[in-house]
gemmi code that builds the backbone of each chain (N, CA, C; Angstrom):
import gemmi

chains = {
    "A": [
        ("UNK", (91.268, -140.829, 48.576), (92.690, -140.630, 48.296), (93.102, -141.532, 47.129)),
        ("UNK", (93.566, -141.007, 46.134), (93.789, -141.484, 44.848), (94.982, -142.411, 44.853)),
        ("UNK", (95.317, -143.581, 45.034), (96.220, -144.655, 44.828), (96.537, -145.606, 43.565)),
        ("UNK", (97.552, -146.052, 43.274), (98.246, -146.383, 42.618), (99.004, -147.997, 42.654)),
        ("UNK", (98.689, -148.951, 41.936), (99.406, -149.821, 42.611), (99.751, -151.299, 41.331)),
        ("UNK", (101.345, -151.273, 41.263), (101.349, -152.269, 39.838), (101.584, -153.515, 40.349)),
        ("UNK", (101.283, -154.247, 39.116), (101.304, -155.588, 39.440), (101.954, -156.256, 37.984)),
        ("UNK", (102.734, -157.538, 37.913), (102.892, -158.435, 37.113), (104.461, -159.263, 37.173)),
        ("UNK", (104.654, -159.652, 36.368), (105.832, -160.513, 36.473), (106.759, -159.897, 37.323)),
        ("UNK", (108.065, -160.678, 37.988), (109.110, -159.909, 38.668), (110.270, -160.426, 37.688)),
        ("UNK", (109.835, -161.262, 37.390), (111.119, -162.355, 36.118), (110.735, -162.321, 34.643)),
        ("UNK", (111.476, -161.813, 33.572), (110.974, -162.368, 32.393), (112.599, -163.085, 31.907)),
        ("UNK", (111.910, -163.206, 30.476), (113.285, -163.972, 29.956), (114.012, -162.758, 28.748)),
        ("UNK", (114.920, -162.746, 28.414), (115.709, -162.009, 27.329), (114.687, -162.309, 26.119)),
        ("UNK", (114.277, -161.314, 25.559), (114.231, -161.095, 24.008), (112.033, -161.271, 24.439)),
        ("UNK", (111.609, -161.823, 25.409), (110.519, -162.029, 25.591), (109.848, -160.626, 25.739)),
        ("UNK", (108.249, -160.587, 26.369), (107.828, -159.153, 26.457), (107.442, -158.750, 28.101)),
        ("UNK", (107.676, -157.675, 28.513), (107.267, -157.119, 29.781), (106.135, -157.107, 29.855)),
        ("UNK", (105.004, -157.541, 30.544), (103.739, -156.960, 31.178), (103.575, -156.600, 32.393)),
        ("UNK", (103.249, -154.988, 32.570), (102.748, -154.573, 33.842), (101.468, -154.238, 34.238)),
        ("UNK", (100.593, -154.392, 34.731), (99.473, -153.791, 34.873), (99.458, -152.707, 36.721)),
        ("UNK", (98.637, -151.563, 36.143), (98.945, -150.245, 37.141), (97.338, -150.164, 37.224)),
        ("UNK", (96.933, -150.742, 39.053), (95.149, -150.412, 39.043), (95.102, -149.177, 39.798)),
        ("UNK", (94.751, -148.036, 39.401), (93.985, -146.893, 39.739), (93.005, -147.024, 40.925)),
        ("UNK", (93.158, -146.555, 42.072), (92.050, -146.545, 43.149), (91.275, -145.548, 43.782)),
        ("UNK", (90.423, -145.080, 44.248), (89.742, -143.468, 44.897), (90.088, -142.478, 43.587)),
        ("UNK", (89.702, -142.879, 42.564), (89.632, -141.832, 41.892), (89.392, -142.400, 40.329)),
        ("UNK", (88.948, -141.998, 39.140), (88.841, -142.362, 38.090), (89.427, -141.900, 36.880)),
        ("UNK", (90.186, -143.266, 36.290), (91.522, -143.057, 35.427), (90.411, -142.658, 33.955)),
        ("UNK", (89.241, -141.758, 34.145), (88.559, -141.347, 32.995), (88.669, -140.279, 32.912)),
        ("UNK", (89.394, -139.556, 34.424), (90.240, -137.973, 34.353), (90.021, -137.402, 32.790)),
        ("UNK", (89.150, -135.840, 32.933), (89.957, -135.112, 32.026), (91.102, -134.317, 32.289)),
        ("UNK", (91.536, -134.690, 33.061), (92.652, -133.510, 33.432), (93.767, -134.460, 33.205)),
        ("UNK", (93.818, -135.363, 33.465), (95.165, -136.159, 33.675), (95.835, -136.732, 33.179)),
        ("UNK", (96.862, -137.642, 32.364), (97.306, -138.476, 31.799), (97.842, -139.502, 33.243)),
        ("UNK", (98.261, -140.715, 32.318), (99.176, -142.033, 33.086), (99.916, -142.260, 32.436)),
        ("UNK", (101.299, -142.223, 33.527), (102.355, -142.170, 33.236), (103.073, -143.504, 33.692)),
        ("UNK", (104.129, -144.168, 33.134), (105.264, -145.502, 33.613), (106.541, -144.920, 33.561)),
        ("UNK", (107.175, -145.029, 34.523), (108.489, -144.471, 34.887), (109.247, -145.552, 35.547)),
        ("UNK", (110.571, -145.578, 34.722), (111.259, -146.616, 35.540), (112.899, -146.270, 35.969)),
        ("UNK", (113.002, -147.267, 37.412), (114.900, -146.885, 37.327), (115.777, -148.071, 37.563)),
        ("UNK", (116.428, -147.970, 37.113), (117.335, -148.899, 37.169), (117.972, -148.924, 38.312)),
        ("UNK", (118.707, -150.438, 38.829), (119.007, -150.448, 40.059), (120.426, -149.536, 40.380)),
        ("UNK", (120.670, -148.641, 41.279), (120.841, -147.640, 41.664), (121.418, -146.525, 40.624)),
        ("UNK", (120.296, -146.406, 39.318), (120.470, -145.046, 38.895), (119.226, -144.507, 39.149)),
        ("UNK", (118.832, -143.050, 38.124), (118.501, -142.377, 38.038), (116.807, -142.581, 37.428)),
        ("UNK", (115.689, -142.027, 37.099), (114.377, -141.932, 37.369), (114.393, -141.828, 35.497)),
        ("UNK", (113.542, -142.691, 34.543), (113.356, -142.103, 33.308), (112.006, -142.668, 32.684)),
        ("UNK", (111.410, -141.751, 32.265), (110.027, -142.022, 31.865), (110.316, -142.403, 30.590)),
        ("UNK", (109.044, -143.356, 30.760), (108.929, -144.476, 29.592), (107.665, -143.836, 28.750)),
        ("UNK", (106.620, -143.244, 29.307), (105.602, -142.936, 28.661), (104.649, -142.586, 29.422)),
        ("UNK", (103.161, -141.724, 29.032), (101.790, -141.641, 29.309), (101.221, -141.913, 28.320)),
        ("UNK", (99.620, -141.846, 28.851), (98.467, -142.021, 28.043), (97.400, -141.479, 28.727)),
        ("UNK", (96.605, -141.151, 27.651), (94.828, -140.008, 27.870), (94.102, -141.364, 28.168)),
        ("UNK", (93.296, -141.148, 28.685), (91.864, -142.135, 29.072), (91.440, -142.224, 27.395)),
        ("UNK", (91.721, -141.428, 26.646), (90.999, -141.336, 25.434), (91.595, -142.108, 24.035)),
        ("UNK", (93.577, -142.416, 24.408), (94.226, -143.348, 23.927), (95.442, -142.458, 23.464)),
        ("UNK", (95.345, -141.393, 23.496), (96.488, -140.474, 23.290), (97.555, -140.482, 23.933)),
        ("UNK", (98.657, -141.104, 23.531), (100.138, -141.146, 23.955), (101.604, -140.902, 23.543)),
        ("UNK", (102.087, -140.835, 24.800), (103.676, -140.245, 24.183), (104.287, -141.144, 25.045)),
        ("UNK", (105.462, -141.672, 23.923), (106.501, -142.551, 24.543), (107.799, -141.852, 24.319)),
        ("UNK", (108.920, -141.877, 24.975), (110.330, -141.727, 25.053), (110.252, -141.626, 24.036)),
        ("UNK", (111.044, -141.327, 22.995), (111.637, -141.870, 21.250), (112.551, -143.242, 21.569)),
        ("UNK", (113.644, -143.218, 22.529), (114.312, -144.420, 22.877), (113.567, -145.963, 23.017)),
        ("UNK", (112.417, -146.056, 22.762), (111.677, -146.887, 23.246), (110.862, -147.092, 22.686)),
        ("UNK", (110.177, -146.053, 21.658), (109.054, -146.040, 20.952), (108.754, -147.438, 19.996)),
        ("UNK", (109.814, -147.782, 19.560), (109.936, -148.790, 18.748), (109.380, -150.149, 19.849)),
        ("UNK", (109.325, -150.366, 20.638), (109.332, -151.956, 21.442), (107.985, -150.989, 22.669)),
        ("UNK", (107.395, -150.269, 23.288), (106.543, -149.754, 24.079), (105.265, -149.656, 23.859)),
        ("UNK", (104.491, -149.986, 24.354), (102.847, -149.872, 24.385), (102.627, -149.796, 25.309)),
        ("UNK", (101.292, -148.590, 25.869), (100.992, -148.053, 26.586), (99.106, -148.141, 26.611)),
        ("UNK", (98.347, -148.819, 27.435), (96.983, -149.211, 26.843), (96.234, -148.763, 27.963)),
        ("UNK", (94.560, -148.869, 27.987), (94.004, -148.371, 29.209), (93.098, -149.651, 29.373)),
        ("UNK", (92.403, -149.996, 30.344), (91.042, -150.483, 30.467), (90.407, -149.405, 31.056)),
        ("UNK", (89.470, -148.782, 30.529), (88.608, -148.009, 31.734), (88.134, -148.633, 32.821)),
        ("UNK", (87.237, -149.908, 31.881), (85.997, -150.646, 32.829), (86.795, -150.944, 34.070)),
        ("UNK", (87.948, -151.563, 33.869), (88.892, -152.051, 35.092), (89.772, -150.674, 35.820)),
        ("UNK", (89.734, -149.058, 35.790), (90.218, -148.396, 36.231), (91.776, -148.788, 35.976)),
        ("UNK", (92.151, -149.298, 34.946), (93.327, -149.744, 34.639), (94.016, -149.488, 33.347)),
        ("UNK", (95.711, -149.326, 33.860), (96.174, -148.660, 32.554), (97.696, -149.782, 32.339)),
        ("UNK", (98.057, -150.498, 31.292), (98.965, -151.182, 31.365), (100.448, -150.888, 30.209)),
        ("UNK", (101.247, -151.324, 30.131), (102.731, -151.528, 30.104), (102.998, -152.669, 29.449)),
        ("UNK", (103.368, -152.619, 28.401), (104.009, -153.569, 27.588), (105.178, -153.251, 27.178)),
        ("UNK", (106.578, -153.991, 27.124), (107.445, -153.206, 26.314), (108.304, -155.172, 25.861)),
        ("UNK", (108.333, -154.796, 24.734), (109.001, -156.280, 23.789), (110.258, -156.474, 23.612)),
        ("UNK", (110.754, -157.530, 23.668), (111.788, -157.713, 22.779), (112.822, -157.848, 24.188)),
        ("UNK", (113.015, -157.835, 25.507), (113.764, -157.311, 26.531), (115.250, -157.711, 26.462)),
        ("UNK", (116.071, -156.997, 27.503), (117.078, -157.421, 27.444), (117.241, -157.199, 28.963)),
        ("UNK", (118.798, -157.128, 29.407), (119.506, -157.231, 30.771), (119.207, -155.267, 30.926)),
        ("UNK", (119.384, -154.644, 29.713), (119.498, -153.242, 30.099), (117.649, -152.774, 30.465)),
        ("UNK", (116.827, -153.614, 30.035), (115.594, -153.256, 31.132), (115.583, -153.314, 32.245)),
        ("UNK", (115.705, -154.222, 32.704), (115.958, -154.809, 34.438), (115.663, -153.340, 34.994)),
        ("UNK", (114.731, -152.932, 35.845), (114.589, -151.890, 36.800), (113.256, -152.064, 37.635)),
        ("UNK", (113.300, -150.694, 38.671), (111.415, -150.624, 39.409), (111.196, -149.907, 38.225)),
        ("UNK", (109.941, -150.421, 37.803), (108.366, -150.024, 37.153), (107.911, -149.251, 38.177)),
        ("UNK", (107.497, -147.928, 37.950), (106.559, -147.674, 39.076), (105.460, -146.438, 37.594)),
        ("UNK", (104.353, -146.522, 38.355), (103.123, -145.952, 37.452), (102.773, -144.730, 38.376)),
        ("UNK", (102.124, -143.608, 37.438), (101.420, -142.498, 38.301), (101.085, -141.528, 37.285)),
        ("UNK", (100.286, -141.100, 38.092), (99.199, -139.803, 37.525), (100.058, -138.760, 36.896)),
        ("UNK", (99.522, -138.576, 35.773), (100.715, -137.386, 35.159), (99.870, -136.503, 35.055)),
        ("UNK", (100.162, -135.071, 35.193), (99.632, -133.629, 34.708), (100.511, -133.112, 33.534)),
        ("UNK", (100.445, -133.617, 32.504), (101.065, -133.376, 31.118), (101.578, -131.893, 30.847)),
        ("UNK", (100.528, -130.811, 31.261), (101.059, -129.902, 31.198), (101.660, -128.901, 32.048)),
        ("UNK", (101.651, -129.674, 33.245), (102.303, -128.421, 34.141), (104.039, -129.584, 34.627)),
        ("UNK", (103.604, -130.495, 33.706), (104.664, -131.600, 33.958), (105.157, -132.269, 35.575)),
        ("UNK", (103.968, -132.727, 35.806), (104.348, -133.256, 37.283), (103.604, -134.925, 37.100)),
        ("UNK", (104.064, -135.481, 38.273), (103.816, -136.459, 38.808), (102.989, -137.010, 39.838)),
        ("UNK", (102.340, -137.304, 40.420), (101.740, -137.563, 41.844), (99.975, -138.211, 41.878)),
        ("UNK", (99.749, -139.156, 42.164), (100.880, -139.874, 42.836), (101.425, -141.039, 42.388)),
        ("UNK", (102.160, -141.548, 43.307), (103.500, -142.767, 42.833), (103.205, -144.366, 43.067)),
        ("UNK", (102.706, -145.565, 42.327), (103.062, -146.276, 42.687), (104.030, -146.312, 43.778)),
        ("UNK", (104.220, -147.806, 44.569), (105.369, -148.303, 45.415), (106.479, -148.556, 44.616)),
        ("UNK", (105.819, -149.122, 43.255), (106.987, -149.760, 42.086), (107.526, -151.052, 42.445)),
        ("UNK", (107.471, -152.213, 41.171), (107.758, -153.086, 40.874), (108.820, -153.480, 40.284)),
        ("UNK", (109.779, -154.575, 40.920), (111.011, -154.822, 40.330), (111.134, -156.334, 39.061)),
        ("UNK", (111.324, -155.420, 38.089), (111.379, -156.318, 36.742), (112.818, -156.553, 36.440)),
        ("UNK", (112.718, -158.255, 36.713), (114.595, -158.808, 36.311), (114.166, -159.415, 35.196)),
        ("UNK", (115.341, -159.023, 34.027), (115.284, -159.575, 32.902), (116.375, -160.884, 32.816)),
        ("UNK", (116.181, -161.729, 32.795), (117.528, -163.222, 32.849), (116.746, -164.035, 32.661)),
        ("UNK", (117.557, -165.025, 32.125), (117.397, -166.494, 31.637), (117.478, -167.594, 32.808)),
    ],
    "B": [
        ("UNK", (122.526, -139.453, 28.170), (122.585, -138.153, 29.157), (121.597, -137.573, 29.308)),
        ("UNK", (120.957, -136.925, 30.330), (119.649, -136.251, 30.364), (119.728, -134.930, 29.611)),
        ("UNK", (118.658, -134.191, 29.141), (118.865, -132.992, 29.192), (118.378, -131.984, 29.818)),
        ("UNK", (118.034, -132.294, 31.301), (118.265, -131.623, 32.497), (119.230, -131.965, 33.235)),
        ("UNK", (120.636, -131.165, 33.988), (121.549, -131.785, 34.339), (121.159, -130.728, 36.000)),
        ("UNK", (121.715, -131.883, 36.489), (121.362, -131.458, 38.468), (123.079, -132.263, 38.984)),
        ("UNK", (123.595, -131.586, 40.071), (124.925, -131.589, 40.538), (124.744, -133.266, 40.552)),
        ("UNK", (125.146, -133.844, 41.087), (125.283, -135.499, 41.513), (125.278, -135.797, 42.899)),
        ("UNK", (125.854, -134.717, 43.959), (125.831, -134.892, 45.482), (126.043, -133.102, 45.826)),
        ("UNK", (125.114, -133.512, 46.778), (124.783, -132.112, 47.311), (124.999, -132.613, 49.091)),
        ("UNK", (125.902, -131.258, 50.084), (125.405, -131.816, 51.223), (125.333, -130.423, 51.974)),
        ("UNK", (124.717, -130.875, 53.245), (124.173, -129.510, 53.996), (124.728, -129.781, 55.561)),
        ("UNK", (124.699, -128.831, 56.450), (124.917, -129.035, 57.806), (123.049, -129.043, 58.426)),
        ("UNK", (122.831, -129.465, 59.147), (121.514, -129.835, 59.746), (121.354, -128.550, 60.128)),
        ("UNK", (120.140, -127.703, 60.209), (119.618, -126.921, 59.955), (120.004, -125.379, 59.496)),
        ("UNK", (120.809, -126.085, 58.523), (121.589, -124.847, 56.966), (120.113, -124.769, 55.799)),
        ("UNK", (120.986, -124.162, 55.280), (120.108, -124.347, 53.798), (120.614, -124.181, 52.887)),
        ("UNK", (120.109, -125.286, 51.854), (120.895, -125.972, 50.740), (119.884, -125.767, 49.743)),
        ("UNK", (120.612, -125.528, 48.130), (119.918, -125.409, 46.849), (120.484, -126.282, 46.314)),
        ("UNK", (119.016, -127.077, 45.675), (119.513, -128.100, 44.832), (119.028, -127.432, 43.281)),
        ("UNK", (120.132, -127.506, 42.506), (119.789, -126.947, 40.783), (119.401, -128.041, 39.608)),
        ("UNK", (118.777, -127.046, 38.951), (118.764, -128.259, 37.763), (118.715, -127.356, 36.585)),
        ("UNK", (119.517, -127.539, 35.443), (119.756, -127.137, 34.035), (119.223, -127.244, 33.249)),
        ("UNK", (118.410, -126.665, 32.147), (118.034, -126.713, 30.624), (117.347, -125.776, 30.343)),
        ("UNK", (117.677, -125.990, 28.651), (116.872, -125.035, 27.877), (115.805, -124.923, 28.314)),
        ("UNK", (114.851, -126.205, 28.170), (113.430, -126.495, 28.218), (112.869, -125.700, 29.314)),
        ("UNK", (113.506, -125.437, 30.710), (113.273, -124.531, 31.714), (112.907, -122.837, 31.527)),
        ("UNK", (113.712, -122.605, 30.474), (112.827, -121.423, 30.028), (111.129, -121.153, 29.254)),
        ("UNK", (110.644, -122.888, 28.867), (109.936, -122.587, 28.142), (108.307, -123.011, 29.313)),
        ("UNK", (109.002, -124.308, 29.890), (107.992, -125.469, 30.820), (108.259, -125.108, 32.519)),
        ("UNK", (107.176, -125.168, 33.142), (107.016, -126.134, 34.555), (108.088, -126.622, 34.786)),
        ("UNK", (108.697, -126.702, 36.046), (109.603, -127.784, 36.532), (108.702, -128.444, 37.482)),
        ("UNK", (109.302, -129.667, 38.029), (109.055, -130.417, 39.512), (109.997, -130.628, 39.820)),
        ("UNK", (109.986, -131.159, 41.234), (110.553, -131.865, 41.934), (110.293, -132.971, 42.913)),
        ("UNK", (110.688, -134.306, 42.809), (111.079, -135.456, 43.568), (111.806, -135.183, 44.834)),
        ("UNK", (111.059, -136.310, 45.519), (112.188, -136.562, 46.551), (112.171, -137.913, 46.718)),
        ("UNK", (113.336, -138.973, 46.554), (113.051, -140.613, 46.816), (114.386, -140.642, 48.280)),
        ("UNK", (113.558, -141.189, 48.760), (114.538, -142.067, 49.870), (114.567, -143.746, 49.575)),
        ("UNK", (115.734, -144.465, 50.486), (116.033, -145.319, 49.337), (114.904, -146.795, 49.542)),
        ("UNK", (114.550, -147.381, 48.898), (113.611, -148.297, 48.697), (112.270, -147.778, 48.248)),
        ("UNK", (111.860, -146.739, 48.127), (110.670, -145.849, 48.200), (110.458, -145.016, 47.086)),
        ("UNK", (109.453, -145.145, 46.658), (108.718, -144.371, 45.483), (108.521, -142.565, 45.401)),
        ("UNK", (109.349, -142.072, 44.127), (109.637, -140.833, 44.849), (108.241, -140.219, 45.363)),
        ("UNK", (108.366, -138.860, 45.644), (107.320, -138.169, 46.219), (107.592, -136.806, 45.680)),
        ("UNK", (106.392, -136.273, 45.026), (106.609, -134.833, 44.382), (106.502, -133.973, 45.714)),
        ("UNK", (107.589, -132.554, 45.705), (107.367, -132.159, 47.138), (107.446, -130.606, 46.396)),
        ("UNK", (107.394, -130.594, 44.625), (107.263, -129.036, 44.363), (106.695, -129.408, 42.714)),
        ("UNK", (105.927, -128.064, 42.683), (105.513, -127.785, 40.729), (104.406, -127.019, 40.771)),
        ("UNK", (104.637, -126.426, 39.381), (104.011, -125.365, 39.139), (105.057, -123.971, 39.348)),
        ("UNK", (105.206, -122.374, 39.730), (105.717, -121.758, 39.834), (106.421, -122.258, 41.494)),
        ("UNK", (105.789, -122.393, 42.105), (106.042, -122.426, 43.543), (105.225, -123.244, 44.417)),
        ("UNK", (105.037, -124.353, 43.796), (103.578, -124.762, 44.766), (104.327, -126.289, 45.348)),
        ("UNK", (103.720, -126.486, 46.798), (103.757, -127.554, 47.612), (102.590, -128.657, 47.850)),
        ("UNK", (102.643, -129.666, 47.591), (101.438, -130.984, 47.834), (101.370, -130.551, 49.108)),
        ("UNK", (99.845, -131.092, 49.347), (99.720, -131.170, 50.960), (100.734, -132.002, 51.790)),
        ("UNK", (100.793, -131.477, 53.282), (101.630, -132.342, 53.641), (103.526, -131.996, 53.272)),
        ("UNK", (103.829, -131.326, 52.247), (105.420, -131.001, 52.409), (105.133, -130.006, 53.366)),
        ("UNK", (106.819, -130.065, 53.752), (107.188, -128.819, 55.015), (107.014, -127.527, 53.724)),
        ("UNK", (106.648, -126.876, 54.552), (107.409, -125.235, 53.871), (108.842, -124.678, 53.993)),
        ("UNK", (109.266, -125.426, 54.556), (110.798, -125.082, 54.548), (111.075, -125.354, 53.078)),
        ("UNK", (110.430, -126.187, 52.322), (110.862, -126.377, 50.657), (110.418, -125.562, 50.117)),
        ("UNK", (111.247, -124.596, 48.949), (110.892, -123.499, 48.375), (111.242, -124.003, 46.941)),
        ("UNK", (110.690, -123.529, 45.824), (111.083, -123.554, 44.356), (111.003, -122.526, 43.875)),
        ("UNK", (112.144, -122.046, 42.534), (112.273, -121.035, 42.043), (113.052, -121.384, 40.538)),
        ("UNK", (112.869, -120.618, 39.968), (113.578, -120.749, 38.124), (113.889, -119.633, 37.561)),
        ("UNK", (115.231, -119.410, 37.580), (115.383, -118.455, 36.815), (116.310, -118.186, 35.573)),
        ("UNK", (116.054, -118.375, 33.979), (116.586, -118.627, 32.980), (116.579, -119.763, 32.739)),
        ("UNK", (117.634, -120.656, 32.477), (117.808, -122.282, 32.215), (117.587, -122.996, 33.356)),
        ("UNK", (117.708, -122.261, 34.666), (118.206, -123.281, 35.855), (116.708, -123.246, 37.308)),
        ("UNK", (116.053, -124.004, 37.909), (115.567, -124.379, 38.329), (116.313, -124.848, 39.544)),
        ("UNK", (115.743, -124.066, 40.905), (116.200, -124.276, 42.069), (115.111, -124.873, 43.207)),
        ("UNK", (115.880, -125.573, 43.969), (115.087, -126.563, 45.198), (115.755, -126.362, 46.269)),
        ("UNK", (115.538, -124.936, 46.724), (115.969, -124.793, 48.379), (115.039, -125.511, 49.703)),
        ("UNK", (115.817, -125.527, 50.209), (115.754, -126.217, 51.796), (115.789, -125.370, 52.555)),
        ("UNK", (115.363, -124.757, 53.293), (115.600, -123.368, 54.673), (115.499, -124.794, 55.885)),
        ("UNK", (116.507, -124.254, 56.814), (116.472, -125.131, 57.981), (116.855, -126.464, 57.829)),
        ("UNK", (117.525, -127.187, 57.189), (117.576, -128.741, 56.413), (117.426, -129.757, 58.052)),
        ("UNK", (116.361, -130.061, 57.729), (116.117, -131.430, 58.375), (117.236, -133.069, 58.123)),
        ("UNK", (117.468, -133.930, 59.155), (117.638, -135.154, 58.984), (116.760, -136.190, 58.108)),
        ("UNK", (115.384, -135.723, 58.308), (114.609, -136.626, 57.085), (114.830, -136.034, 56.037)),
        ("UNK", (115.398, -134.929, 55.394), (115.421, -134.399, 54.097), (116.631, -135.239, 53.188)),
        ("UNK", (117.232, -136.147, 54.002), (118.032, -136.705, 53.346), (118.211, -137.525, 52.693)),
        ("UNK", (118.084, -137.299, 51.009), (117.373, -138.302, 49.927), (117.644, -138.154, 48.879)),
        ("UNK", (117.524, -138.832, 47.624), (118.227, -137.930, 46.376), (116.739, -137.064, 45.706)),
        ("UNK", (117.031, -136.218, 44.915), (116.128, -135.011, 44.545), (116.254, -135.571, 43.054)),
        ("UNK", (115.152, -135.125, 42.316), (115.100, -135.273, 40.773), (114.635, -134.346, 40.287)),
        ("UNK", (114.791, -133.397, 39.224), (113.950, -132.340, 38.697), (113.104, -133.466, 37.644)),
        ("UNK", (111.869, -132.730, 37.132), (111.011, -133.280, 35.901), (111.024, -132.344, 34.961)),
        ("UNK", (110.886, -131.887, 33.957), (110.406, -130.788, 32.888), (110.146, -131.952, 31.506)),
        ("UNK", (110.455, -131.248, 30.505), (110.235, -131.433, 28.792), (111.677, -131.370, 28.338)),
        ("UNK", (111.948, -131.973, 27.718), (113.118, -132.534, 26.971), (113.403, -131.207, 26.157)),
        ("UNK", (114.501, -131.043, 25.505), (114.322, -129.713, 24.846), (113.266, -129.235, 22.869)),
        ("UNK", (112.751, -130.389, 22.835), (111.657, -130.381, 21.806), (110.644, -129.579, 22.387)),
        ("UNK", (110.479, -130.330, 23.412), (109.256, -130.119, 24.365), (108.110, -130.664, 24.445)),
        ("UNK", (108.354, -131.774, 23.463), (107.324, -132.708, 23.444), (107.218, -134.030, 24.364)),
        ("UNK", (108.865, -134.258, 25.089), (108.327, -134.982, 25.985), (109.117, -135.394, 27.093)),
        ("UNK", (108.592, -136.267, 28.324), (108.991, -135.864, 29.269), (110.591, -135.994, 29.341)),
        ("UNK", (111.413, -135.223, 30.747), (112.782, -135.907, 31.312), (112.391, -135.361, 32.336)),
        ("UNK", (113.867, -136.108, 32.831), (114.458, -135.868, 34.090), (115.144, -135.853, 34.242)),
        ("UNK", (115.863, -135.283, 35.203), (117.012, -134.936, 35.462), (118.235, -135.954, 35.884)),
        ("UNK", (119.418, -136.213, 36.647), (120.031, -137.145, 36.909), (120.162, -137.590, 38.242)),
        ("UNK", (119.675, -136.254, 38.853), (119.463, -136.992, 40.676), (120.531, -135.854, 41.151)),
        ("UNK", (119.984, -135.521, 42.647), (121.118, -135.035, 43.429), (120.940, -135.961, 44.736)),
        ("UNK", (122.020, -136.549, 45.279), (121.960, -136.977, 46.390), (122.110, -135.916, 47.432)),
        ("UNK", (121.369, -136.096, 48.153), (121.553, -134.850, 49.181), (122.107, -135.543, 50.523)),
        ("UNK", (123.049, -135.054, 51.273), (123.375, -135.758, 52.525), (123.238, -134.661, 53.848)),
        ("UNK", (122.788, -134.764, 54.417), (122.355, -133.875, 56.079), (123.536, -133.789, 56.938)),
        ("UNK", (124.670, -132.877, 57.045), (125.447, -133.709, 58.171), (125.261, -133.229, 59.297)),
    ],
}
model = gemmi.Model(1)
for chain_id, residues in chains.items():
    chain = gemmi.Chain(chain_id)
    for i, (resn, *xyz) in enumerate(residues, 1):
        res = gemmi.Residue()
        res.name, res.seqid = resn, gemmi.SeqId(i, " ")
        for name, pos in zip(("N", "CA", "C"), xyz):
            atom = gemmi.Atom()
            atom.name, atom.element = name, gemmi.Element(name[0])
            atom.pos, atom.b_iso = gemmi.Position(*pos), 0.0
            res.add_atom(atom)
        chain.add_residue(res)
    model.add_chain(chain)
structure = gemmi.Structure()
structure.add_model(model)
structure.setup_entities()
């Protein structure tokens, strides 16, 4: 059963950079079928993807974001990570990571998701 | 603003059935999905593709699209069904992803 599960800071500081790391389990993020996806929400809104990536390095980010977002893989480590720079108070949300099917546009499955506070 | 738009609160009588919608161009061209998050919890895809269910959803969840709009009926609405819903598709480029804005759904 293919699992999902992120890890990294819960605190950063304003203007500093986000790191998340998302380890892949029962299954291998060398998928040809699949992309990885980071999706985040803010505390009590709505669900907005930040980006995927191919095992092969091929990615798409938001346009809103493109400028400050990186999206990277480790294979060896079944791992795909999350960078995004520069932060502010309007990042603050759950991170959560998951398997994307790019073209039939779905999701599954879901990280638990990680809560990233941006403050000083 | 997204450019899939879905009502904001949706509610049902316990075992009614309720459609949850979702709007856009992009729906004529892409796939939809659908979410379901309850609150603290990571959503859960419970539709995508023309009509298809993950293992494990009820079949009481049905999906359907027709023109711009993308529907998420409920037959029979359960007390656990009560959660907010998200559609997924393609932005209207179509190059990349959205989502929609959420329907809260309430069971009464």
């Amino acid at each position: 059963q293919l699992q999902l599960q992120e890890s990294g800071p819960g605190l950063v500081k304003p203007s500093e950079t986000l790191s998340l790391t998302c380890t892949v389990s029962g299954g291998s993020i060398s998928s040809t079928s699949y992309y990885w996806g980071w999706i985040r929400q803010p505390p009590g809104k709505g669900l907005e993807w930040i980006g995927s990536m191919y095992y092969s390095g091929t990615t798409y980010y938001i346009p809103s974001l493109e400028s400050r977002v990186t999206i990277s893989v480790d294979t060896s480590k079944n791992q795909f990570s999350l960078k995004v720079r520069s932060v502010t108070a309007a990042d603050t949300a759950v991170y959560f990571c998951a398997r994307h099917d790019y073209g039939f546009n779905w999701f599954d499955p879901w990280g638990q998701g990680t809560l990233v506070t941006v403050s000083s | 603003s997204s450019e899939l738009t879905q009502d904001p609160a949706v509610s049902v009588a316990l075992g009614q059935t309720v459609r949850v919608t979702c709007q856009g161009d992009s729906l004529r061209r892409y796939y939809v999905s659908w979410y379901q998050q309850k609150p603290g919890q990571a959503p859960v895809l419970v539709m995508y593709g023309k009509n298809d269910r993950p293992s494990g959803i009820p079949d009481r969840f049905f999906g359907s699209t027709s023109g711009n709009t993308a529907s998420l009926t409920i037959t029979g609405a359960q007390a656990e069904d009560e959660a907010d819903y998200y559609c997924n598709s393609r932005d209207s480029s179509g190059d990349h992803v959205a989502f929609g804005g959420g329907t809260k759904l309430t069971v009464l």
